[in-house]
N, C-alpha and C positions, 0 to 999 in steps of 0.2 A: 504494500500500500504506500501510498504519498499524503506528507504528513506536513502543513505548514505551520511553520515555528518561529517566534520573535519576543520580545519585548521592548518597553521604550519607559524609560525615566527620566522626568522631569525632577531637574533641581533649582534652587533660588541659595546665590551665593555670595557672602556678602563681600567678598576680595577674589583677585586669582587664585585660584587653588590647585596643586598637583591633584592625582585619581590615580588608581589605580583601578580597570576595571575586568570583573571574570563575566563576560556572557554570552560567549561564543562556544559553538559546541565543539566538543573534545577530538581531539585530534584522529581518536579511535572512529570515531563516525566520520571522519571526514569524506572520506570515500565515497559516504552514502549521499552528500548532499548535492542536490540537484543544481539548486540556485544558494550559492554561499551566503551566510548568515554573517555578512559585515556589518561592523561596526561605521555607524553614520551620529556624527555628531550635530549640532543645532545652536549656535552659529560652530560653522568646522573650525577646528581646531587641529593641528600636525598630532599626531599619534603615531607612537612607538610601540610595534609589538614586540612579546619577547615569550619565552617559555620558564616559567617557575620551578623550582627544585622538584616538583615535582611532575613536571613535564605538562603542566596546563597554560592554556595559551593566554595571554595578559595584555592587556594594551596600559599604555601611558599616557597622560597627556596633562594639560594644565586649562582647565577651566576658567574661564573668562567671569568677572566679575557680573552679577544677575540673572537673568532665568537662563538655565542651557538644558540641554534635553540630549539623552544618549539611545540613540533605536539601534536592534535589528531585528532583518526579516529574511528565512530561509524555507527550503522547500528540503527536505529530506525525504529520501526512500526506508522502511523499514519491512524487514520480513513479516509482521503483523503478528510473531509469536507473543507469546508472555515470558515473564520473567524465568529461566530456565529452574528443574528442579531435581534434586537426584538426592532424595533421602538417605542413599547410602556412601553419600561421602564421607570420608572418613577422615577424623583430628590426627593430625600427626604431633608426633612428642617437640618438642620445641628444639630437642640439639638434632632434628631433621628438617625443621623449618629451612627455606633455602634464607640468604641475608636480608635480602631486600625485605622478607614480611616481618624480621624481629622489631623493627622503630613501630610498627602496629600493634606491638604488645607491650609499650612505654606508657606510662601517666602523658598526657599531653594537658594543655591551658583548660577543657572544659570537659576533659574526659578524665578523672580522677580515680585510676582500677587502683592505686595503691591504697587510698582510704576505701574503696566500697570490696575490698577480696574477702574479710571478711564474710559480710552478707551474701555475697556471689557464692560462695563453696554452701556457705549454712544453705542454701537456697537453691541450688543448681548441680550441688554434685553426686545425688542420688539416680539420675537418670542417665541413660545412654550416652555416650561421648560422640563426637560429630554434628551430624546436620540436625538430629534431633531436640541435641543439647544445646545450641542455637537458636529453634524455632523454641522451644521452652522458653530461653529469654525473650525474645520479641514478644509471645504469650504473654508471658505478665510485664512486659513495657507498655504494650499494647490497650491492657485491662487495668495498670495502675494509672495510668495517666489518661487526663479528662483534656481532650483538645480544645483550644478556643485564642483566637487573637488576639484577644482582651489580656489572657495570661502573659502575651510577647514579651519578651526580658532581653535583649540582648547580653547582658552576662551572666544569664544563668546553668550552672554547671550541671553536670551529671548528680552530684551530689545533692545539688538541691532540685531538681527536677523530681528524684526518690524522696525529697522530704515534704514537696509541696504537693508533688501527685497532680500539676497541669503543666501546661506547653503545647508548645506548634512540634510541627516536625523534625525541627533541629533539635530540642529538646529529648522528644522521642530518642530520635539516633543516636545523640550522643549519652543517653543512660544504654540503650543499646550494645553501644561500641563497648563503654567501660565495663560494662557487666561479662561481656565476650573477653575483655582482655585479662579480665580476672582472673578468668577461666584456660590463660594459656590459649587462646583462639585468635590470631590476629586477623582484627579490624580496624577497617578505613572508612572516613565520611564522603558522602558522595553529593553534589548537587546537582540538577539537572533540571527538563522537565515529566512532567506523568501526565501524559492525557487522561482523557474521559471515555475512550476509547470501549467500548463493553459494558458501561458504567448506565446503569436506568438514569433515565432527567428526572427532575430538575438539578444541574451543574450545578455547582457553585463556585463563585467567582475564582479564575486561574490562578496560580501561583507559583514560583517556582518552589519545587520538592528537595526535600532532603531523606535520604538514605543510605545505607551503608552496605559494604562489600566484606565477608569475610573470607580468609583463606581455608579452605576443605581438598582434601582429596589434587592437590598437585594444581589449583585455580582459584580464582575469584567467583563467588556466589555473590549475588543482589538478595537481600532483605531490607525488609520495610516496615518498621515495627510501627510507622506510625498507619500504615492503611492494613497491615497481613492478611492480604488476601492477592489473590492475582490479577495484576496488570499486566497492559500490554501500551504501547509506546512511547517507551521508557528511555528517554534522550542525556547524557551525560555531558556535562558541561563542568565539571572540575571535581578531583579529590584529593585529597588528603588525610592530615589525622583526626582534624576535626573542625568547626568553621572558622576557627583563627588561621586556617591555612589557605583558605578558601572563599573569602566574604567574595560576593558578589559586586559590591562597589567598595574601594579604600578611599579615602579621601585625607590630603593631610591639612589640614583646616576644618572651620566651621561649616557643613552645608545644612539645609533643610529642603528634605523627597516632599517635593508637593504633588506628585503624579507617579503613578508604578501601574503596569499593565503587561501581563503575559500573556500570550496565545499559543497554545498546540490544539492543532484539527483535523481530522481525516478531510485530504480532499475527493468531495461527492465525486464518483462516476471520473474517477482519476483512474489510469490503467493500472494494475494490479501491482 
């Protein structure tokens, strides 16, 4: 299927400002996309791409004093599958982990598995080990925490996400992720988009998603503790360890988002 995907934020700033911003999809999709999802500024401004340590693509630039606006819009192809599933992947011991996945088994800035390994073992280490013991934690991420944007915090951790019991999706994920890493399982934060794709109406308003990938069985799995259930197209747009690695806009100054808009859509009677 052909899937068209964008967003566009409006800012009001009250001097020039550097940005950093992540909203372009990941380099792993790029292949797929039909009409590329560039970054268009409002009035333009020179922008510098670059790749992040962790291989996501980043633009730079310096925002102009008063209202400026950052869009884009692309067309992607996706297989129309869902999120892949293999119940019997298997945890490897951690001195078989290959290098690259051990920094996903650290404490990071919002994921704090050193303080919650405690509760993780008292709570998690009765069950099968693997994709089991993974979907378990998403289970109760999923059923301990009460969604709503009213809750929104941007510095609220893993640790107080389990203690206050709300949150949006990042919240979700990153009690998620730490509960996995407690567990010896390494996970990574993901952002992206999730259409509506399968999904009964009435939508509600878009947004960009967060969720996380853990290492199983020799690869990367997608979980979603904040929706756990099946979706399908599901576009990646940056990860890391967790959303300090990852914000969607940086800004080194004062701005205020007066406008924020995402779209992902099957296009009707598009060829296959």
């Amino acid at each position: 299927m052909r899937m068209r995907l964008g967003c566009r934020l409006s800012f009001m700033l009250p001097a020039p400002t550097p940005m950093i911003l992540l909203l372009n999809v990941h380099h792993s999709r790029a292949s797929d996309l039909e009409r590329p999802d560039l970054l268009i500024t409002n009035p333009a401004v020179p922008v510098e791409s670059y790749r992040d340590g962790f291989g996501n693509w980043c633009n730079r630039l310096v925002a102009p004093a008063g209202r400026f606006a950052a869009s884009t819009e692309g067309t992607i192809r996706d297989a129309g599958l869902s999120d892949p599933i293999d119940q019997s992947a298997e945890q490897h011991p951690v001195e078989r982990l290959p290098s690259e996945a051990l920094t996903y088994l650290l404490p990071s800035r919002y994921c704090e598995s050193d303080v919650l390994s405690d509760f993780a073992w008292a709570n998690f280490n009765r069950g099968p080990l693997g994709w089991p013991r993974v979907q378990a934690v998403c289970d109760f991420v999923h059923n301990h925490v009460r969604f709503g944007y009213e809750h929104s915090r941007p510095t609220r951790t893993a640790v107080e996400t389990l203690n206050e019991g709300v949150g949006v999706c990042r919240d979700y994920t990153h009690l998620a992720i730490a509960l996995c890493r407690c567990l010896n399982i390494p996970a990574r934060y993901c952002t992206g988009y999730v259409s509506d794709i399968g999904r009964p109406p009435p939508y509600p308003p878009m947004d960009f998603a967060a969720w996380m990938e853990v290492y199983l069985g020799d690869r990367w799995w997608v979980f979603d503790p904040r929706n756990n259930d099946i979706r399908f197209g599901r576009v990646l747009i940056a990860r890391g360890r967790d959303a300090a690695d990852v914000p969607l806009t940086h800004s080194f100054g004062h701005h205020e988002l007066q406008a924020f808009e995402v779209w992902i859509e099957k296009i009707a009677n598009g060829p296959i």
